[in-house]
N, C-alpha and C positions, 0 to 999 in steps of 0.2 A: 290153570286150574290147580288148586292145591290139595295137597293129600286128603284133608278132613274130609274137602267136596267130594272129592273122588268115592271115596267110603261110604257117604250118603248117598250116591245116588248108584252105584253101580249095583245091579241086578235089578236095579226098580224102572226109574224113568232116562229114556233115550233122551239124545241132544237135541232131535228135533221138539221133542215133547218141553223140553225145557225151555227149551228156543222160544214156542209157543205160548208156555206159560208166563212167560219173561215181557210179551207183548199185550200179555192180556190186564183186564183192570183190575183183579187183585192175583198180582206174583204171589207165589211162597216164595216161605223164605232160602229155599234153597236156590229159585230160580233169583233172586234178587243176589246172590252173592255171586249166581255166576254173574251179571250184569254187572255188578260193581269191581269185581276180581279183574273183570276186563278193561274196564274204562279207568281205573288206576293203570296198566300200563302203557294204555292206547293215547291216554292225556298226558303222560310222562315222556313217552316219544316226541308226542307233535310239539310241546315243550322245548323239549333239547334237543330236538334235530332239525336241519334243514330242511329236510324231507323227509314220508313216511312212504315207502312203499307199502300198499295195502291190497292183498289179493284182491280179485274182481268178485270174485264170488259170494264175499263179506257183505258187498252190499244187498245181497239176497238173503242171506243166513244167519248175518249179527245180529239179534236185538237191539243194540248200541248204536250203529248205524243204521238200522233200517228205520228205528224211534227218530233219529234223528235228519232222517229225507223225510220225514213224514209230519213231524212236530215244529214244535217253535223253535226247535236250534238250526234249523235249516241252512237258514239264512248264514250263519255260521261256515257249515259244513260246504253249501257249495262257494263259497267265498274261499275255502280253503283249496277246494279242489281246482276251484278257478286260476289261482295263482301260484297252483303246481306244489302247493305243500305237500296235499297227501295224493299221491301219484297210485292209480290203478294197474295193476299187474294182469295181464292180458296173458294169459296159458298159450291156447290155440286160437281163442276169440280172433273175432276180426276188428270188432268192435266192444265199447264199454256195454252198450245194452244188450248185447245179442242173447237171446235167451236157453240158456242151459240147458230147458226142457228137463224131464224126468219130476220123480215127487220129493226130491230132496229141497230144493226152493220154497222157502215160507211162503204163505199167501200174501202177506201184509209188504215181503223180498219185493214179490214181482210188481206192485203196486210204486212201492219205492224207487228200484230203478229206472222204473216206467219214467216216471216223474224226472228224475235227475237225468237221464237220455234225452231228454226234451225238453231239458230247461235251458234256454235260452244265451243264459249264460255259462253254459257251460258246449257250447256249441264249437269253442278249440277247446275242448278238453283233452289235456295229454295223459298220457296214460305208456306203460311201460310193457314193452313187446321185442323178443328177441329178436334180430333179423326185421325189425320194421318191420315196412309193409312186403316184405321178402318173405313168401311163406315155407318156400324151400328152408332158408338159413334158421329162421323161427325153427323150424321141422327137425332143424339138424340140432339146435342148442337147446330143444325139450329134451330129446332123446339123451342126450348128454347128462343132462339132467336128473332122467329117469336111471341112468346105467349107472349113474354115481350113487343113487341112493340103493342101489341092489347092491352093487359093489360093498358099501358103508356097512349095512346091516350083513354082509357074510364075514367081517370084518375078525368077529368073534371066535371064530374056526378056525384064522389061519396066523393067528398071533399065539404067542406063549397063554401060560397059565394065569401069572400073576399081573398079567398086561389085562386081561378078561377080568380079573376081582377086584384089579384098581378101577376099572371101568364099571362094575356094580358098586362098591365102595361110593363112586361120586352119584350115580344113581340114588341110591337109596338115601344119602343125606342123614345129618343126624338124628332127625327124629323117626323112623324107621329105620334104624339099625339097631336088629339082635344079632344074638350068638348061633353062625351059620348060617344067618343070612345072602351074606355075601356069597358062600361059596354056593345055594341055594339059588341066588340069583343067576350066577355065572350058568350053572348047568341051562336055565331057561334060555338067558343069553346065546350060549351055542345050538339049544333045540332050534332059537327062533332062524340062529345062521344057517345052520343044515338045511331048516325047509328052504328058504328062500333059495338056497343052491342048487339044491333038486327042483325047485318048480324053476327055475333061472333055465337049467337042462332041458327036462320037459320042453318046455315052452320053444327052446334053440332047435330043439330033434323033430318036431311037429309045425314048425318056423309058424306059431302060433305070437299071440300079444304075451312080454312077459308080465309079470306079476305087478301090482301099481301097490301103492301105498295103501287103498281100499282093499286090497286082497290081504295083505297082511292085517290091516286090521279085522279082518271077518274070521279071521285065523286063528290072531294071538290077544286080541282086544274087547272087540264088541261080539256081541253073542249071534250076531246077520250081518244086516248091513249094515254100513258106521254111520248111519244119521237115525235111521229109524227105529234099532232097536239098542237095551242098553248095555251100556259097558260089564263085562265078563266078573266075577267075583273069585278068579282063579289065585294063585299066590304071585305075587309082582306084578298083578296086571298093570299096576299103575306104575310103576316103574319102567315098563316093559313101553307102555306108551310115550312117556319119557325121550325113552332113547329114540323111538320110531320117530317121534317129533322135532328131538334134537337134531337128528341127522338133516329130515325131509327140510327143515327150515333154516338149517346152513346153509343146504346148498344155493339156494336165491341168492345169500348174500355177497356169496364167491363168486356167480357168475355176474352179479353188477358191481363186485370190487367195490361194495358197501360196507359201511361199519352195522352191528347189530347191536342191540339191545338186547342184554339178557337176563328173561324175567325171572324175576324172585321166588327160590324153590328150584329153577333150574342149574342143573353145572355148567360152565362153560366148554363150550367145543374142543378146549385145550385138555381141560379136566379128562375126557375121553378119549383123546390122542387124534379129534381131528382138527390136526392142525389147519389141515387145506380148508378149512372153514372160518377162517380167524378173518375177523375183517380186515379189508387193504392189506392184506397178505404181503401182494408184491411191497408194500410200504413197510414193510415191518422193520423196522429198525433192531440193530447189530449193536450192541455196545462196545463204546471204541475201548483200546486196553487201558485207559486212568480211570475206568468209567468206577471203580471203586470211590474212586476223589469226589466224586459227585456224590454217591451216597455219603461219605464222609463228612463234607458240607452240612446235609439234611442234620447230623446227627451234632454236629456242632453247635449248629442253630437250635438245636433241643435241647441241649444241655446249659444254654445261655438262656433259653425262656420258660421252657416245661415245668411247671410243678403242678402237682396237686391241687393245691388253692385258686390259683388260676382260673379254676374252670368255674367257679364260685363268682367269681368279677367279672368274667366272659356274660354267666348266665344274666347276671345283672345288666350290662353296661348293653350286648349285642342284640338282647334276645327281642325278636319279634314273632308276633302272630301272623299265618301263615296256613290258605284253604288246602286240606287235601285235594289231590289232582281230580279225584272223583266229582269234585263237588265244582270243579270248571265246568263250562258249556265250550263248544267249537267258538263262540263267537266271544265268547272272552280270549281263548285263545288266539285268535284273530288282535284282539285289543292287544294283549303282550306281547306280542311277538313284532306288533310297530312301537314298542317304548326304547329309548338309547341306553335302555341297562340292559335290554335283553340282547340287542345286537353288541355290543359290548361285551358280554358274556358269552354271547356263543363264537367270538372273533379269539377271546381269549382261549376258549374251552378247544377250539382247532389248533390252536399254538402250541397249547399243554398237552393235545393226543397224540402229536407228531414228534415233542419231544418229551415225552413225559419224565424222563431224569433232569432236567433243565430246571434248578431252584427258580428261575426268575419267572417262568413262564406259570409255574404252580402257584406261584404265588400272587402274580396276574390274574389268573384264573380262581384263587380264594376271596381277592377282594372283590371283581367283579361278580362272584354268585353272592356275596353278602350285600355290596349294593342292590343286587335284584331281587334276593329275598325279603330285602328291606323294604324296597319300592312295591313288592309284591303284595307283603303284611300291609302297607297300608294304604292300597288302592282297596284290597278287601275290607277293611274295613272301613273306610272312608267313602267309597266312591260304592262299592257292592253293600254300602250297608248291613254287614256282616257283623256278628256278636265276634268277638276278640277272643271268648274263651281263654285258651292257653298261650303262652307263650315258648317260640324252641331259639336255639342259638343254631345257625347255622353254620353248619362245616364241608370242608372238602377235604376228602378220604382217597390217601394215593396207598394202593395195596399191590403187592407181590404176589400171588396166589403160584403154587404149581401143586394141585388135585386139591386137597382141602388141607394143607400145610400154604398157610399166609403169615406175613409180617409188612408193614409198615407203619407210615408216620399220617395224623391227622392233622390238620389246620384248621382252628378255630378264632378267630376274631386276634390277630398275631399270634396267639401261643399253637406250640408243637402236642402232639400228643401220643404214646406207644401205642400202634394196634398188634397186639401178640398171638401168636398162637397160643390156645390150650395146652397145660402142662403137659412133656412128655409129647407131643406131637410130633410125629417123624414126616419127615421130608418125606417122599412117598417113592421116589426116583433112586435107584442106586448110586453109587457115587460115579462120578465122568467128569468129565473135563469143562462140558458147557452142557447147560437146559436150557430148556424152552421155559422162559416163565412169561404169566401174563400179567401184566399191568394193569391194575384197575385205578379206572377213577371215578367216584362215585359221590354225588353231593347228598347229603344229609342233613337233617333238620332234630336237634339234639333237646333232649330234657335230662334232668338229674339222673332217671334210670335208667339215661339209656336213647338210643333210636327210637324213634317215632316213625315206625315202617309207613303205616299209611300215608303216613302227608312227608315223608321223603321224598325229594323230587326225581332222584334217578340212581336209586339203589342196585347197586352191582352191575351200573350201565355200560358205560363207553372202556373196551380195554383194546390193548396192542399186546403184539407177541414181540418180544425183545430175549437173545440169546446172552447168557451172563453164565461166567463160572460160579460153580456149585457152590465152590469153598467162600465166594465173597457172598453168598446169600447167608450161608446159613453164619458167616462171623458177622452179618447186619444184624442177624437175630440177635445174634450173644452181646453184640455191642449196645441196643436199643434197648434191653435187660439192664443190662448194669446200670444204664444212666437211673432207671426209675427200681431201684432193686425194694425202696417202699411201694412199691402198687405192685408186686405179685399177686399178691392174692385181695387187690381189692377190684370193686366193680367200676373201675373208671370208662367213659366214653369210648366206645368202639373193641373192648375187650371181648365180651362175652357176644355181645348182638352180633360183630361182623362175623365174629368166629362160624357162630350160627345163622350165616347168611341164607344157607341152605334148607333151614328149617322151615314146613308149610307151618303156617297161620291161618286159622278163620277166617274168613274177611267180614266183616258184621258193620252193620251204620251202626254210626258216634250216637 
């Protein structure tokens, strides 16, 4: 959900109400953004992952999904679920249909599951459950679960000052940031850590259930309970959910030693300091000590291709049209995900996340998403009899990030390109020896002004946590400078948009 949505709807209509209006024959337009805000990144995942874990509950509560047990994409969706794309997360269930009971379940939910429980083929349906069919160990890896996300949010109380304003800092993002904000935030930040300590206590002293994610949101979020009635109009609410979300939704991917997708508007886990939530954690690669040589390379190779004009014959010579994610169905996604560009690209895309300093593997990985982009631009057009409208050049974008201080290099159709931080942008980290920085890599669909967020295929997607000295980051910055000291101050490719990766956007139909 993005900031602007958040603003429209809090104090007015609840998620269930939106849920609802979102299923019925004429959406507003606000119930229409949330639907589309979601299926951009829900089509974006099943896109570029192997698998999508998808809570079970989703298919009671989504519109997205539940339209789609229930419509013509069906066919699609249980085809996917059939062949183990998108895997069901089983909390305490026994089973994918068992029913949840309570008035939080849409009506049109229970109709839906009904149906996909019973459909035939989907009769081995796998689905994803700690401890199997062991309901003890299941018993013991929720609770794990639940004590890390209480743990996470007291977080705030027991760290430093400036540890707590760098963590509202990546919160609030640049388009809601004023003067005293931050430190405004922080103070909410530790109200919301103190409660959860005390009611953590409580709960310990009276050996009562502790606090669930619903209790916090009836607290610090929504104004009851968190489906039925609406979100709070207090100062940071929306931020404050944020962090609650960020936490609650790492911790799945830590305990399946998955990688995550992180949506657009959100920080990453890092950005926050949880580390332990970084996908494949235990994977996370160490830079061995020449690992400077390798960035060195990068910038060699930029300095022999990179210019300005460039991007002028790219846009010519590469550029194809190409459907925003939104405008898939399940069962196109079905179609691409059996063509030999797409497997090709995501053989490359696993090479390149494992060693993402590796010039050969990135560059494997550039050409295969531009054969797929290409093959993509024009089965849409071609075979989906699709109007072409625009044309984007596609790229892949390897970024540095540590909080909102980034620097790397882009690849578009061979040539190099600087992604910079904003003038005067401080490294956010005091000086040491080694960081944590995280590795993004994100593929992009480019026009003259810039990113094209919507029909991006996986903006600020797949990253790894990789430890490197501080001094070789920030002299890649100063080196990646000098080469292009003409584009300081102009708007070239991945300058100003990545900077502002954080920024909400509207979502609005084309």
């Amino acid at each position: 959900m993005t900031a602007a949505l958040f603003d429209k709807i809090a104090g007015h209509e609840s998620m269930h109400a939106l849920a609802e209006m979102a299923l019925g024959d004429h959406p507003n337009r606000t119930a229409r953004q949330l639907l589309e805000g979601a299926r951009i990144e829900y089509i974006r995942a099943l896109l570029y992952s192997p698998q999508v874990v998808v809570n079970r509950m989703a298919f009671w509560n989504n519109p997205l999904l539940v339209t789609s047990s229930l419509g013509a994409d069906r066919e699609g969706l249980v085809t996917l679920l059939a062949r183990g794309v998108i895997l069901p997360y089983l909390h305490r269930e026994d089973s994918f249909g068992d029913d949840p009971g309570g008035p939080d379940c849409l009506e049109l939910g229970k109709r839906a599951i009904r149906s996909l429980a019973t459909d035939p083929d989907l009769a081995d349906l796998t689905c994803v459950r700690f401890g199997g069919s062991d309901a003890d160990s299941n018993q013991d890896r929720t609770e794990t679960i639940s004590e890390r996300f209480r743990t996470e949010l007291q977080r705030p109380r027991q760290v430093q000052q400036e540890r707590v304003e760098s963590i509202a800092r990546s919160l609030l993002g640049g388009s809601r940031r004023a003067s005293g904000a931050s430190s405004a935030l922080t103070m909410r930040l530790r109200e919301l850590a103190t409660w959860m300590d005390v009611k953590n206590q409580e709960a310990i002293a009276a050996s009562a259930k502790p606090p669930s994610r619903n209790d916090v949101y009836r607290a610090f979020v929504t104004e009851g309970d968190p489906v039925q009635t609406p979100y709070r109009t207090d100062p940071f609410t929306f931020e404050l959910k944020k962090w609650i979300d960020l936490i609650y939704n790492g911790i799945l991917p830590w305990q399946l030693s998955a990688r995550t997708f992180t949506p657009r508007g959100f920080p990453t886990p890092l950005d926050v300091g949880m580390d332990f939530a970084m996908a494949a954690k235990g994977s996370a690669g160490i830079l061995a000590e020449d690992s400077p040589a390798v960035i060195d390379d990068s910038l060699e190779r930029a300095r022999a291709h990179a210019t300005w004009t460039a991007y002028n014959n790219i846009q010519q010579q590469v550029a194809v049209p190409a459907p925003s994610p939104q405008e898939l169905t399940h069962l196109d996604v079905v179609t691409i995900r059996k063509w030999a560009e797409w497997n090709t690209m995501m053989a490359a895309m696993a090479d390149h996340l494992e060693e993402p300093f590796d010039i050969h593997h990135m560059d494997e990985f550039s050409r295969s998403y531009d054969e797929f982009v290409a093959k993509l631009g024009k089965w849409w057009v071609k075979d989906r009899k699709k109007e072409a409208r625009r044309s984007y050049a596609a790229a892949v974008a390897r970024v540095y990030r540590v909080g909102q201080w980034f620097v790397g290099i882009m690849q578009m159709g061979g040539f190099l390109f600087p992604i910079l931080p904003p003038p005067g942008a401080p490294l956010p980290l005091p000086p040491g020896d080694v960081i944590r920085v995280v590795v993004e890599s994100g593929l992009y669909l480019y026009q003259r002004t810039g990113v094209e967020w919507k029909r991006s295929q996986a903006a600020r997607g797949m990253q790894k946590v990789v430890r490197m000295q501080r001094e070789d980051l920030l002299r890649t910055a100063r080196d990646i400078r000098q080469i292009w000291p003409e584009l300081q101050d102009e708007n070239y490719p991945g300058r100003d948009n990545l900077g502002k990766s954080a920024i909400e956007e509207d979502c609005t139909s084309e």
